[in-house]
PDB file of the backbone (N, CA, C, O) and the ligand in Angstrom, with CONECT records:
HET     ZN  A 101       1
ATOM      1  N   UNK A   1      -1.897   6.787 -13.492  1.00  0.00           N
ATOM      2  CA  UNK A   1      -0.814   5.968 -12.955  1.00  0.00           C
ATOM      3  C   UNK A   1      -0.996   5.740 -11.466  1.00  0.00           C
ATOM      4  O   UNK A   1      -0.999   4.615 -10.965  1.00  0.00           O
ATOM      5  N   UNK A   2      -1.160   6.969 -10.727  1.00  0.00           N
ATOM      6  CA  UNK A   2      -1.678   6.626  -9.116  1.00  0.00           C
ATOM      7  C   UNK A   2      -2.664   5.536  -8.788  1.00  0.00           C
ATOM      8  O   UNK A   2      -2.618   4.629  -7.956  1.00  0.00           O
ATOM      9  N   UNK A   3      -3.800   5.970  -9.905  1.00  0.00           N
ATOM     10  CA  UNK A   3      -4.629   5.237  -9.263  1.00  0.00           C
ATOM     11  C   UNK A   3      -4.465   3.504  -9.884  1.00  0.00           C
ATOM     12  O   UNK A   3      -5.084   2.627  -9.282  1.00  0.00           O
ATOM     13  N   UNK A   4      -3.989   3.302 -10.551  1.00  0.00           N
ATOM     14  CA  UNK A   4      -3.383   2.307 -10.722  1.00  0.00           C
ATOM     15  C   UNK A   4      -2.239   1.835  -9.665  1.00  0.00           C
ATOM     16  O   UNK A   4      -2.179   0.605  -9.684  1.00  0.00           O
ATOM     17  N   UNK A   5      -1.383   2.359  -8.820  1.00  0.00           N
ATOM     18  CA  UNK A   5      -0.798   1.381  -7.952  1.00  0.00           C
ATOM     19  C   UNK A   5      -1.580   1.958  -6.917  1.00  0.00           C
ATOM     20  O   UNK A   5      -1.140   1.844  -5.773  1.00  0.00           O
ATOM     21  N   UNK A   6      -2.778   2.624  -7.114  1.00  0.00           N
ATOM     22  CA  UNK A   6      -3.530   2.822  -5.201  1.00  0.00           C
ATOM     23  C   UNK A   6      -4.238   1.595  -5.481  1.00  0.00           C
ATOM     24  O   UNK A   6      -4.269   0.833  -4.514  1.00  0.00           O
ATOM     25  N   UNK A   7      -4.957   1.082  -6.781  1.00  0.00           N
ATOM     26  CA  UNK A   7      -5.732   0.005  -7.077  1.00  0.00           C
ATOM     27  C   UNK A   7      -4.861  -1.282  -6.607  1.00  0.00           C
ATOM     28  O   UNK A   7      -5.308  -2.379  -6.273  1.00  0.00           O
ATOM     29  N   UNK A   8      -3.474  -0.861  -6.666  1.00  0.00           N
ATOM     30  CA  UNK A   8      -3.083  -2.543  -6.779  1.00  0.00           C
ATOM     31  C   UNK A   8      -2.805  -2.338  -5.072  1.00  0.00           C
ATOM     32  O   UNK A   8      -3.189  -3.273  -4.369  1.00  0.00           O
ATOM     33  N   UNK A   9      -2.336  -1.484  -4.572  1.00  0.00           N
ATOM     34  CA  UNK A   9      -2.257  -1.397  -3.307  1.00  0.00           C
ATOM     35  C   UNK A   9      -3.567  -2.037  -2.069  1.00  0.00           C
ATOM     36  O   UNK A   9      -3.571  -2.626  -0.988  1.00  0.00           O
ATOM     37  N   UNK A  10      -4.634  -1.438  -3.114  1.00  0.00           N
ATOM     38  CA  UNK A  10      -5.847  -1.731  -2.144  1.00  0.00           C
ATOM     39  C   UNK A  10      -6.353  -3.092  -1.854  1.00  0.00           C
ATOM     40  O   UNK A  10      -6.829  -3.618  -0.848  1.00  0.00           O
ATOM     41  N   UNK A  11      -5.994  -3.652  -3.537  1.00  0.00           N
ATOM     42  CA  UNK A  11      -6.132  -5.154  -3.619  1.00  0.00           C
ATOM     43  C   UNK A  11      -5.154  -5.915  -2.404  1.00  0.00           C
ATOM     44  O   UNK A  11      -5.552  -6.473  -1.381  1.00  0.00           O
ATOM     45  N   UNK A  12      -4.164  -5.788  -2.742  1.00  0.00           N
ATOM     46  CA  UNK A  12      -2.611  -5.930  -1.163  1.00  0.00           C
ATOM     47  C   UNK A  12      -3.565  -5.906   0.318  1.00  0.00           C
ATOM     48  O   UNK A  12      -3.999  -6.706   1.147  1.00  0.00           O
ATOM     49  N   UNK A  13      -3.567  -4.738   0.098  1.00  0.00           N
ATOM     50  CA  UNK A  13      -4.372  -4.239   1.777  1.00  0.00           C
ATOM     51  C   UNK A  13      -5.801  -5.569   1.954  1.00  0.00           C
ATOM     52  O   UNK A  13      -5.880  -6.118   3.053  1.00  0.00           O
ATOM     53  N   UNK A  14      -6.601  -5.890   1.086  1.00  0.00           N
ATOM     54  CA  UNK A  14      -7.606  -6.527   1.511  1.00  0.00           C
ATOM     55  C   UNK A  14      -7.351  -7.909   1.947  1.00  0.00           C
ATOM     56  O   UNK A  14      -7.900  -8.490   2.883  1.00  0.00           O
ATOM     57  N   UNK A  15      -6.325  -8.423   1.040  1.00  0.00           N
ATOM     58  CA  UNK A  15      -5.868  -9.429   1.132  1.00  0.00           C
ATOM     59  C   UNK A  15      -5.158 -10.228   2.400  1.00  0.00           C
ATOM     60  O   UNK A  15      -5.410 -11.343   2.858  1.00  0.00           O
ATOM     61  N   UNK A  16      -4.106  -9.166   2.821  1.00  0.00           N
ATOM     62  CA  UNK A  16      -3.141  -8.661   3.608  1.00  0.00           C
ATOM     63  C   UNK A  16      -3.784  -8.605   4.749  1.00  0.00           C
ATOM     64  O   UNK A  16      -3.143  -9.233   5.591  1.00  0.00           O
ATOM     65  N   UNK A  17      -4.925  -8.068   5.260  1.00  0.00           N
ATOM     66  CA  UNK A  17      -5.305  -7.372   6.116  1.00  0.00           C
ATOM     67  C   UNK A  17      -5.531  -8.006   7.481  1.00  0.00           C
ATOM     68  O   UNK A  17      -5.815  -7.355   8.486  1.00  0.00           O
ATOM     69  N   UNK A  18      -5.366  -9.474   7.435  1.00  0.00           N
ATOM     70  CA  UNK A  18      -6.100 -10.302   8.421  1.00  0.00           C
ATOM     71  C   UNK A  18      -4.600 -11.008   8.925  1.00  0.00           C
ATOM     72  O   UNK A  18      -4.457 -11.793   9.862  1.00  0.00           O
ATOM     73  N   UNK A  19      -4.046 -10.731   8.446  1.00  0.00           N
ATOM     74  CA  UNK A  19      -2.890 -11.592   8.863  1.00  0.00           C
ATOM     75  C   UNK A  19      -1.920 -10.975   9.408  1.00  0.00           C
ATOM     76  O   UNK A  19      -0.983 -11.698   9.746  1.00  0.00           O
ATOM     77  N   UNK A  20      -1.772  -9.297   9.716  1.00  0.00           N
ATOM     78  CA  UNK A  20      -1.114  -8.467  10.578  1.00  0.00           C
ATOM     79  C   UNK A  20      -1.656  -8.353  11.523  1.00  0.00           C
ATOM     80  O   UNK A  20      -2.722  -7.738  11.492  1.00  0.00           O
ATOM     81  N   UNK A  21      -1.118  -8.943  12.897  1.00  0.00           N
ATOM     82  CA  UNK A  21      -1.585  -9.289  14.110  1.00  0.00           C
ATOM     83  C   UNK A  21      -1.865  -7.647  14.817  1.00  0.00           C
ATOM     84  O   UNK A  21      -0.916  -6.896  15.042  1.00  0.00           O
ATOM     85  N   UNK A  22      -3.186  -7.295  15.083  1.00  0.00           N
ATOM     86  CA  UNK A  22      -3.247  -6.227  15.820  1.00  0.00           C
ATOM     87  C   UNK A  22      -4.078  -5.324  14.835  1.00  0.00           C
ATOM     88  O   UNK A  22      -4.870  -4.524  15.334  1.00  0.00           O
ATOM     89  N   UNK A  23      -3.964  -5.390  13.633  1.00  0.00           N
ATOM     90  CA  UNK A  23      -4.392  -4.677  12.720  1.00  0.00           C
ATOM     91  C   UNK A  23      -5.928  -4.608  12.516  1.00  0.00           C
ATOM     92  O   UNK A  23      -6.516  -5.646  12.214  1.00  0.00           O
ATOM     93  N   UNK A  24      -6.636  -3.409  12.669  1.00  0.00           N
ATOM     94  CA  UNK A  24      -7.737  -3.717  12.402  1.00  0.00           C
ATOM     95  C   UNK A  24      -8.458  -3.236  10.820  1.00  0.00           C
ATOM     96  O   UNK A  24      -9.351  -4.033  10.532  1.00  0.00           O
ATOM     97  N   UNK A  25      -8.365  -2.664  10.265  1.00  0.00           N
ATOM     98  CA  UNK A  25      -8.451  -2.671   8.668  1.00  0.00           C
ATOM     99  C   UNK A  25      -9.916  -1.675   8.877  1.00  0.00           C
ATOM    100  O   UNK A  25     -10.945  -1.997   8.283  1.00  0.00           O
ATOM    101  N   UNK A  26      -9.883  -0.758   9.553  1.00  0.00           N
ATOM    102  CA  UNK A  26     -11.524   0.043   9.581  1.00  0.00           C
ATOM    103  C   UNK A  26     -11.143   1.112   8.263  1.00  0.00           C
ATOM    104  O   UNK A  26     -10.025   1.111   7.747  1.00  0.00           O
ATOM    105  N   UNK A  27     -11.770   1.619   8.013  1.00  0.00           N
ATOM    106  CA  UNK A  27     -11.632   2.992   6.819  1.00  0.00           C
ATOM    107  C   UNK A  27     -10.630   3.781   6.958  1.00  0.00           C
ATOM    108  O   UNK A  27      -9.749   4.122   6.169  1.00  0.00           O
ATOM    109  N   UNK A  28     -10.898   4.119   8.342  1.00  0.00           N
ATOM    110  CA  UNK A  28      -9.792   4.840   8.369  1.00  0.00           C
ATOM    111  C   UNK A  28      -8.240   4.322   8.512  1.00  0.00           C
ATOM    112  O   UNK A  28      -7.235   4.949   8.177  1.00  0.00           O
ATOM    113  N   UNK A  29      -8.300   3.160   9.033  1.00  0.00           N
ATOM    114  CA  UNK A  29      -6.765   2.459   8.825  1.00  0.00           C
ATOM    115  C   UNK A  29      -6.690   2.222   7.383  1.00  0.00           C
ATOM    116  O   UNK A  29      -5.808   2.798   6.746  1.00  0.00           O
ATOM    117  N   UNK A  30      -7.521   1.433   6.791  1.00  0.00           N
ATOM    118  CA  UNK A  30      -7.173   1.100   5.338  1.00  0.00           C
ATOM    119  C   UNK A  30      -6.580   2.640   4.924  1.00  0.00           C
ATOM    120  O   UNK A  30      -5.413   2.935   4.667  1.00  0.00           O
ATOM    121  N   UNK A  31      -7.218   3.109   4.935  1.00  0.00           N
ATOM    122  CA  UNK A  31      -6.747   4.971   4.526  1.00  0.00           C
ATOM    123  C   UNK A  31      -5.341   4.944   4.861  1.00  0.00           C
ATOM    124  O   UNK A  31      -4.527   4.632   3.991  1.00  0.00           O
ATOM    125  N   UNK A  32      -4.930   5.274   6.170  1.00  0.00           N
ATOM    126  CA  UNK A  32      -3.624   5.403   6.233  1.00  0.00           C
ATOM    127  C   UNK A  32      -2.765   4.581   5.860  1.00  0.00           C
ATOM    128  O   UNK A  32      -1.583   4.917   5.786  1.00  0.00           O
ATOM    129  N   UNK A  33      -3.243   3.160   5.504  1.00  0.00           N
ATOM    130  CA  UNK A  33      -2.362   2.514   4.749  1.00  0.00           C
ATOM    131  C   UNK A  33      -1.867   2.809   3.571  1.00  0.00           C
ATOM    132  O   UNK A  33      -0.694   3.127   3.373  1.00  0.00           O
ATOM    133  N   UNK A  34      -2.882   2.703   2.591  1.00  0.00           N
ATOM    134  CA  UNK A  34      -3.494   3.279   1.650  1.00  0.00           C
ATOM    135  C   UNK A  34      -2.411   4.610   1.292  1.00  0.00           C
ATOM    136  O   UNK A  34      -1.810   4.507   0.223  1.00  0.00           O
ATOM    137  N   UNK A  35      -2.238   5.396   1.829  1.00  0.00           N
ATOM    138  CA  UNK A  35      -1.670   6.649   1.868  1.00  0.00           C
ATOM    139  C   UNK A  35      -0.201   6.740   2.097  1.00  0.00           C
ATOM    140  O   UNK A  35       0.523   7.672   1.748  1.00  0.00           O
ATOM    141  N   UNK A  36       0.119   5.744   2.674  1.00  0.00           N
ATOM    142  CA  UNK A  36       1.501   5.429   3.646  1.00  0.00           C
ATOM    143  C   UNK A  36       2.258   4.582   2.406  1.00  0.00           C
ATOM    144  O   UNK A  36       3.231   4.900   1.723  1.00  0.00           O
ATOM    145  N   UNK A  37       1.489   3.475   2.392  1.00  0.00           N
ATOM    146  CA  UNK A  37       2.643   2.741   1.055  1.00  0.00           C
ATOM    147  C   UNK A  37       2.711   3.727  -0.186  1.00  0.00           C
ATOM    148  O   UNK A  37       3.838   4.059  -0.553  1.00  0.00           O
ATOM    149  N   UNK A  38       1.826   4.127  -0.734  1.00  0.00           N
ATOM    150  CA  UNK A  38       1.242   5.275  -1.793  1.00  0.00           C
ATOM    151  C   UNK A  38       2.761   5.768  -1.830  1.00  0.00           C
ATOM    152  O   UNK A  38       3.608   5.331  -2.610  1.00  0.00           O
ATOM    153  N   UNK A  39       2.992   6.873  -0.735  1.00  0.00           N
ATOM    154  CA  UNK A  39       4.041   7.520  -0.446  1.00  0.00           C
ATOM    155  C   UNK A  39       5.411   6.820  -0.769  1.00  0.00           C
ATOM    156  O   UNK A  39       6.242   7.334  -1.518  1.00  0.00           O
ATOM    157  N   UNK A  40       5.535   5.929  -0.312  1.00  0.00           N
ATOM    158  CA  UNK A  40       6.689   4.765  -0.237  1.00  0.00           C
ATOM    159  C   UNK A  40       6.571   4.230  -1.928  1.00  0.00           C
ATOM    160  O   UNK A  40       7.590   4.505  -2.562  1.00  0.00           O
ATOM    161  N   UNK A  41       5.759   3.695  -2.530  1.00  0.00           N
ATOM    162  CA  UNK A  41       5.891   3.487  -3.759  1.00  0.00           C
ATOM    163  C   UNK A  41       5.740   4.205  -4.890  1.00  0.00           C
ATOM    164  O   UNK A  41       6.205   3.731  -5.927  1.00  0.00           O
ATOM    165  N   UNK A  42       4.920   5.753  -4.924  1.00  0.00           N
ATOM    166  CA  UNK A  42       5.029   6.305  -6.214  1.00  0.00           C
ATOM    167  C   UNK A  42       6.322   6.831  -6.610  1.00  0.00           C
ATOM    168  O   UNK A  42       6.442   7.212  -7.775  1.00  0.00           O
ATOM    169  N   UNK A  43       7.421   6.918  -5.724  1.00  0.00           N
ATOM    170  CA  UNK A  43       8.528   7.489  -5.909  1.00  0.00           C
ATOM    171  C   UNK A  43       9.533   6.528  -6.771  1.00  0.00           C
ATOM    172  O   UNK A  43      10.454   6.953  -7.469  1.00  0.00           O
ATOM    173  N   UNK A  44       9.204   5.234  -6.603  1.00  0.00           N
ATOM    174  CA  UNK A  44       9.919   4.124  -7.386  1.00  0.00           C
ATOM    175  C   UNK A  44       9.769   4.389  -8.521  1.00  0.00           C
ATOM    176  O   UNK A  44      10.694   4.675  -9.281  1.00  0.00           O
ATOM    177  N   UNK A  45       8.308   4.327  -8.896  1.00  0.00           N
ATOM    178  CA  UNK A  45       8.087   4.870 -10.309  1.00  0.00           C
ATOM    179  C   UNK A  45       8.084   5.706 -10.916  1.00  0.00           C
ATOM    180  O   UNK A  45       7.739   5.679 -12.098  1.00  0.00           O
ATOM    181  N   UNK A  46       8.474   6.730 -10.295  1.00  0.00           N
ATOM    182  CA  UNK A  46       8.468   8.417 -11.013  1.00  0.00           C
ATOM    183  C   UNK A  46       9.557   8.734 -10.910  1.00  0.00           C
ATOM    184  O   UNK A  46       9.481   9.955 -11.041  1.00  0.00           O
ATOM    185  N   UNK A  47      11.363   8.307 -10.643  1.00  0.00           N
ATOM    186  CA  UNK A  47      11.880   8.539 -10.570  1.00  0.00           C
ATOM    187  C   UNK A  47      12.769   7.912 -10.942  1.00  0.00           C
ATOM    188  O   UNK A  47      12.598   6.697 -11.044  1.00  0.00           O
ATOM    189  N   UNK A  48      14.655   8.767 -11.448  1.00  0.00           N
ATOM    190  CA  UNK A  48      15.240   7.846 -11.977  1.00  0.00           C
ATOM    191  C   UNK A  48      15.148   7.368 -13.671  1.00  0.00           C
ATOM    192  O   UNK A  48      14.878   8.086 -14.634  1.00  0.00           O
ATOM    193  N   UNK A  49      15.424   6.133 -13.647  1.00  0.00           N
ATOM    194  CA  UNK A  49      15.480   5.451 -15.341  1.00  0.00           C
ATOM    195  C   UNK A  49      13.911   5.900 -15.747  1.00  0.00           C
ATOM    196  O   UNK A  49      13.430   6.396 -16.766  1.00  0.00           O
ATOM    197  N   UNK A  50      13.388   5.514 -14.549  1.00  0.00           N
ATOM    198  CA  UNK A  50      11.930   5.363 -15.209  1.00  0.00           C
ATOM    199  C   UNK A  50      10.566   6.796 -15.028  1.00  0.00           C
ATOM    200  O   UNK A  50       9.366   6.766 -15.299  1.00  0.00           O
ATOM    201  N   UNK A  51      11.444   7.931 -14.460  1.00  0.00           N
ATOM    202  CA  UNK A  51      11.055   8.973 -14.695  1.00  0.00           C
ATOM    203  C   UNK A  51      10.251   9.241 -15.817  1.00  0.00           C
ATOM    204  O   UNK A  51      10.837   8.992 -16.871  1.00  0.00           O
ATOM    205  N   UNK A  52       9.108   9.664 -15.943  1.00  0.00           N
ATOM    206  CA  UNK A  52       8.211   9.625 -16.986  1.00  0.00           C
ATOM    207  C   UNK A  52       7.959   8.409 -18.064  1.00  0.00           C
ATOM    208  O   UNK A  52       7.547   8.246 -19.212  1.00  0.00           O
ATOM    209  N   UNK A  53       8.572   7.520 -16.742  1.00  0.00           N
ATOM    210  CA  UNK A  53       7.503   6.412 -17.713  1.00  0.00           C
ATOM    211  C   UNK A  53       6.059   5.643 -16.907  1.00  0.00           C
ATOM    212  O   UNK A  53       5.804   5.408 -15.726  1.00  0.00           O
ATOM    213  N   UNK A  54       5.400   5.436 -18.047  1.00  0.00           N
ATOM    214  CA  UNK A  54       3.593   5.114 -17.331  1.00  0.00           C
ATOM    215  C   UNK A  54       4.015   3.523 -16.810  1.00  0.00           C
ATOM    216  O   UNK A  54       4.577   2.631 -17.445  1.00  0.00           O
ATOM    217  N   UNK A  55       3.610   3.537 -15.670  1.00  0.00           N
ATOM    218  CA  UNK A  55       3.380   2.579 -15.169  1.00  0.00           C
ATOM    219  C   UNK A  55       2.005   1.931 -15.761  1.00  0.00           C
ATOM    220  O   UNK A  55       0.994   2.600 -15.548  1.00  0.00           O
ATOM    221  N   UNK A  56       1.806   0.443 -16.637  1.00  0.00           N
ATOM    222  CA  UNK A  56       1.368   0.096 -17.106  1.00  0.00           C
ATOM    223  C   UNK A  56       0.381  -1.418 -16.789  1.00  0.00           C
ATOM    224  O   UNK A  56       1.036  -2.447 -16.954  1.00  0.00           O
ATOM    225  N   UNK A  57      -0.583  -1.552 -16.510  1.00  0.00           N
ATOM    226  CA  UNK A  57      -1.419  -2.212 -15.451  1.00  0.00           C
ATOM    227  C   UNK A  57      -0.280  -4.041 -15.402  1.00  0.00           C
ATOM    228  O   UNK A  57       0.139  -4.759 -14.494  1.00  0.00           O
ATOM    229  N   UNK A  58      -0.215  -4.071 -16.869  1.00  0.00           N
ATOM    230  CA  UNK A  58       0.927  -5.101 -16.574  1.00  0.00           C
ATOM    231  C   UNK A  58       1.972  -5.437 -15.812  1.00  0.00           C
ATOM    232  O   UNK A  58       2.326  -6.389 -15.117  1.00  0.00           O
ATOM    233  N   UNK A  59       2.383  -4.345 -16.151  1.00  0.00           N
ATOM    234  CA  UNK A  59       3.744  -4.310 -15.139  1.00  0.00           C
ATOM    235  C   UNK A  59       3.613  -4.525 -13.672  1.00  0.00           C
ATOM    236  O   UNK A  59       4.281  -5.179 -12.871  1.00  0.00           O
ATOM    237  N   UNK A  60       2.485  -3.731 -13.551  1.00  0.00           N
ATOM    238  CA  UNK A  60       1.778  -3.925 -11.868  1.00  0.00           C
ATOM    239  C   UNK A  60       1.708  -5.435 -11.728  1.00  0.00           C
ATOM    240  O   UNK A  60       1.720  -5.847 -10.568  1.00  0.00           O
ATOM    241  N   UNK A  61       1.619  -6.567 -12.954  1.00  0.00           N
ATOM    242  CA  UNK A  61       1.256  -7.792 -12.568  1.00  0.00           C
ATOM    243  C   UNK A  61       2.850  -8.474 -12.056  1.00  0.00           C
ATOM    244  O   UNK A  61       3.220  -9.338 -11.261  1.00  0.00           O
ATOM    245  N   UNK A  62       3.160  -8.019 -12.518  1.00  0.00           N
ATOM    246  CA  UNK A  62       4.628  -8.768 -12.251  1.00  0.00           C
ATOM    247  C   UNK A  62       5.240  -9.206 -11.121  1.00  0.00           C
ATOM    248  O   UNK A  62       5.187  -8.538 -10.088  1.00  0.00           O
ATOM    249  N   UNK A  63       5.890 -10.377 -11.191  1.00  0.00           N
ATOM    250  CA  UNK A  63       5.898 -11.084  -9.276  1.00  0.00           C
ATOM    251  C   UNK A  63       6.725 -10.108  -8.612  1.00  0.00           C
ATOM    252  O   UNK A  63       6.566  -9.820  -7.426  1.00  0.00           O
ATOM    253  N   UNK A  64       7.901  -9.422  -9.599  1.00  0.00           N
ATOM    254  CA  UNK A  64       8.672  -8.277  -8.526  1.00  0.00           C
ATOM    255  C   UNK A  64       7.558  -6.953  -8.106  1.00  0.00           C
ATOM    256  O   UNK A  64       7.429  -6.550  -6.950  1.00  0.00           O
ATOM    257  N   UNK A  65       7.245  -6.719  -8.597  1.00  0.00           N
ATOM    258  CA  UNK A  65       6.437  -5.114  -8.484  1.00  0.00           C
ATOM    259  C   UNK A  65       5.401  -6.066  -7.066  1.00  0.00           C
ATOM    260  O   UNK A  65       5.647  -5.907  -5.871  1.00  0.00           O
ATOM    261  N   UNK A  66       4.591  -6.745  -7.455  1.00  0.00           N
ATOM    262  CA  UNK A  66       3.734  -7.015  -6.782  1.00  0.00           C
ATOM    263  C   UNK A  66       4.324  -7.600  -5.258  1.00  0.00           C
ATOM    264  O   UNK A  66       3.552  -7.724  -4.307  1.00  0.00           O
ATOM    265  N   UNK A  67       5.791  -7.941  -5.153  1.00  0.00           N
ATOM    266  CA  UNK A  67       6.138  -8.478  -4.092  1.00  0.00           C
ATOM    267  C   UNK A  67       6.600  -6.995  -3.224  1.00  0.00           C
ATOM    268  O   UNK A  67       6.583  -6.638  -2.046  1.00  0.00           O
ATOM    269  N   UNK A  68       6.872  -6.588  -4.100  1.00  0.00           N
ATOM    270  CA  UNK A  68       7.855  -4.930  -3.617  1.00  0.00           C
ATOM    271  C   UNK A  68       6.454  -4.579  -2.995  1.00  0.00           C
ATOM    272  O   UNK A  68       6.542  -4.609  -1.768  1.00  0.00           O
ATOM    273  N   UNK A  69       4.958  -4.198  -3.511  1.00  0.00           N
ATOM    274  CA  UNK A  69       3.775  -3.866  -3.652  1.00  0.00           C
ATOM    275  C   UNK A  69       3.398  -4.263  -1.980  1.00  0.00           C
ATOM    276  O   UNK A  69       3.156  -3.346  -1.197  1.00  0.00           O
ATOM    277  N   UNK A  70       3.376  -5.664  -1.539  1.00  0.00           N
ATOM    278  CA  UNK A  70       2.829  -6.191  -0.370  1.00  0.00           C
ATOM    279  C   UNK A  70       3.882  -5.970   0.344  1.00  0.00           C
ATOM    280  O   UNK A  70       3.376  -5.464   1.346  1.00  0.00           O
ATOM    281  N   UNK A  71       5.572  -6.012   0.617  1.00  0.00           N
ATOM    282  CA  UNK A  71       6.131  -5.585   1.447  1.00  0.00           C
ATOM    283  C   UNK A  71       5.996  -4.383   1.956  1.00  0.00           C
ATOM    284  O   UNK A  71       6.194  -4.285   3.167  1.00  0.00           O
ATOM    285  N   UNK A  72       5.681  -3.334   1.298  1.00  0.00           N
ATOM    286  CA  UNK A  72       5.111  -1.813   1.638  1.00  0.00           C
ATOM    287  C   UNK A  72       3.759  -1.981   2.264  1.00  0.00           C
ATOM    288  O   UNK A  72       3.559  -1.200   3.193  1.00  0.00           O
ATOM    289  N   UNK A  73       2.690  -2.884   1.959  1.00  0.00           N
ATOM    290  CA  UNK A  73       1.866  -2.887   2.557  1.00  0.00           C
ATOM    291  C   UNK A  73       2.044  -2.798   3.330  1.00  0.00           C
ATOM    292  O   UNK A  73       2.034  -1.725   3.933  1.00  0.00           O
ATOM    293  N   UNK A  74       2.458  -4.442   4.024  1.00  0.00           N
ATOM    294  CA  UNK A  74       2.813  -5.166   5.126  1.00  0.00           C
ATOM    295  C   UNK A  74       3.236  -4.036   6.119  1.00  0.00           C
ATOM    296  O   UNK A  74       2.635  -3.686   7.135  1.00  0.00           O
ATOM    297  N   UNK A  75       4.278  -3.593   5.658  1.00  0.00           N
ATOM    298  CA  UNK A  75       4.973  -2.634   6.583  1.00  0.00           C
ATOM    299  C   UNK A  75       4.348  -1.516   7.203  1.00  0.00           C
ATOM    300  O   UNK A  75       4.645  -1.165   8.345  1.00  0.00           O
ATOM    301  N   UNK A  76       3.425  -0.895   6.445  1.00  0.00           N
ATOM    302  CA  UNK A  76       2.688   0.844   6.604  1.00  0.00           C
ATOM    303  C   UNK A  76       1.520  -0.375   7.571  1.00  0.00           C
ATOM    304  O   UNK A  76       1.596  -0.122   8.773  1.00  0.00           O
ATOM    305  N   UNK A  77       0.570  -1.513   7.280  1.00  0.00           N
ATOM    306  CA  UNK A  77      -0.361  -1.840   8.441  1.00  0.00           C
ATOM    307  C   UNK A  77       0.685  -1.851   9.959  1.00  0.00           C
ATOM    308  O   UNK A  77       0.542  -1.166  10.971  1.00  0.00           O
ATOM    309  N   UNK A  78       1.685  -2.842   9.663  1.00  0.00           N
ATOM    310  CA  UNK A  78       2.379  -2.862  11.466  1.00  0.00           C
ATOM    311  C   UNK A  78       2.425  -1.447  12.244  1.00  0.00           C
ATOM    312  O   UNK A  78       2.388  -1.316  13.468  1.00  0.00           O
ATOM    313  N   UNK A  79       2.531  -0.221  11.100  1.00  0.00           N
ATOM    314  CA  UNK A  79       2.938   0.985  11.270  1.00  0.00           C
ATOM    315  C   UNK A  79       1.833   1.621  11.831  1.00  0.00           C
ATOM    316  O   UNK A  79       1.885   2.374  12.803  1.00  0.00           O
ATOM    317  N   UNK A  80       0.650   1.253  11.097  1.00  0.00           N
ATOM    318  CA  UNK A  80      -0.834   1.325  11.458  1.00  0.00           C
ATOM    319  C   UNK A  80      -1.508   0.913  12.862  1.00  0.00           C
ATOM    320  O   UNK A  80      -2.239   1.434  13.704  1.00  0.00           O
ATOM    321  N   UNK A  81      -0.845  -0.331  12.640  1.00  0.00           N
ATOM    322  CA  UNK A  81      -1.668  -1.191  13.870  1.00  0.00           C
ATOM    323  C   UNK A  81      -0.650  -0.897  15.261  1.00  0.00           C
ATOM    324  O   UNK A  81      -1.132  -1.184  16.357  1.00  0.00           O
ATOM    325  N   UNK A  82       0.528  -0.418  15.210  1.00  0.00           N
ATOM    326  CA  UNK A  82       1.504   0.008  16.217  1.00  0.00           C
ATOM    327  C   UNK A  82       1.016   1.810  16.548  1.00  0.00           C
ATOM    328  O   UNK A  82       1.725   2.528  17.253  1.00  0.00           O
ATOM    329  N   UNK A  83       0.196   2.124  16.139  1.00  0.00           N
ATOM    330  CA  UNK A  83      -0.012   3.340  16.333  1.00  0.00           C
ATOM    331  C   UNK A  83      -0.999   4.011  15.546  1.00  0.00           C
ATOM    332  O   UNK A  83      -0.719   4.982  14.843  1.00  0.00           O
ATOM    333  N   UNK A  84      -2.903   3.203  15.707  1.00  0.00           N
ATOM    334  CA  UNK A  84      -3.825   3.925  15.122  1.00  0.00           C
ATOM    335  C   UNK A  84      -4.206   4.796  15.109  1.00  0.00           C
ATOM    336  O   UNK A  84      -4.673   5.140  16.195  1.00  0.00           O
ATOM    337  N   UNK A  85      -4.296   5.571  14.233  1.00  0.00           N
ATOM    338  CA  UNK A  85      -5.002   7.077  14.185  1.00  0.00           C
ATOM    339  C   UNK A  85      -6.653   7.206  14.600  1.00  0.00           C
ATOM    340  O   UNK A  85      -7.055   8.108  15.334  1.00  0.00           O
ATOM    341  N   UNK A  86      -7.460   6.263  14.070  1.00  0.00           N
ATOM    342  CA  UNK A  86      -8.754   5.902  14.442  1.00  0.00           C
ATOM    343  C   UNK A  86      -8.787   6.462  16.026  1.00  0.00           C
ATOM    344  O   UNK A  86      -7.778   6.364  16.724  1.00  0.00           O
ATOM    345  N   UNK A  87      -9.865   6.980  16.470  1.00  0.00           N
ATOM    346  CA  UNK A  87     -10.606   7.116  17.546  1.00  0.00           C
ATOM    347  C   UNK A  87     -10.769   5.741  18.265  1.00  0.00           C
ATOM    348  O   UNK A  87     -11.216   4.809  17.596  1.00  0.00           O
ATOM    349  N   UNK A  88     -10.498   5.574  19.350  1.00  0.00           N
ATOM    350  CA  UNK A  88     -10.617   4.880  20.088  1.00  0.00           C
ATOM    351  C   UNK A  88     -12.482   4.195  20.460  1.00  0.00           C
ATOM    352  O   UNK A  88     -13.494   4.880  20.612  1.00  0.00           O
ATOM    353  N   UNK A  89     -12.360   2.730  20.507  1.00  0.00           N
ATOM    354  CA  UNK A  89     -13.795   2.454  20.655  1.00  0.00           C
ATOM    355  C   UNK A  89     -14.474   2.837  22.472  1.00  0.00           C
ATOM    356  O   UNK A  89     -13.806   2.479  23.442  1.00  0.00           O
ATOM    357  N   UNK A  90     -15.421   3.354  22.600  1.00  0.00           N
ATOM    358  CA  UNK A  90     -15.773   4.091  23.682  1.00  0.00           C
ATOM    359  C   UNK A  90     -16.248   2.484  24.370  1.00  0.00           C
ATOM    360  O   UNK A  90     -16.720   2.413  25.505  1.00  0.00           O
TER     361      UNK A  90
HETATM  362 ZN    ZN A 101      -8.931   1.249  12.642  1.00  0.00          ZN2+
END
């Protein structure tokens, strides 16, 4: 199930990635993105009505999930790009 919304997440992030002003998308940012929405979205699905239910690659297709999906992106890169963890370029 994780790796199914880290998959759909990552797809988000690549997509996504050029159009958050400041953002630079290196490994290690994708990572903390990556990690940051992760956080923010497995809880939707594991909890509640839908507590033990499998998130199902379909469902991932769906215009709500997938819109919910890139707003978390969106949000964890500004979060990213407002405060990179990456090493600074010398
Ligand atoms: Zn970076």
């Amino acid at each position: 199930m994780t790796n199914l919304i880290e998959e759909s997440i990552e797809e988000h992030h690549d997509q996504l990635k050029s159009k958050v002003a400041g953002y630079c998308g290196c490994a290690q940012c994708k990572d903390d993105v990556v990690t940051m929405a992760l956080n923010q979205i497995r809880p939707r699905y594991t909890s509640g009505a839908r507590r033990g239910s499998v998130v199902t690659r379909a469902e991932l297709q769906h215009d709500q999930a997938r819109a919910e999906i890139m707003v978390v992106v969106l949000e964890a890169m500004r979060r990213v790009a407002a405060a990179p963890r990456h090493l600074p370029k010398a």
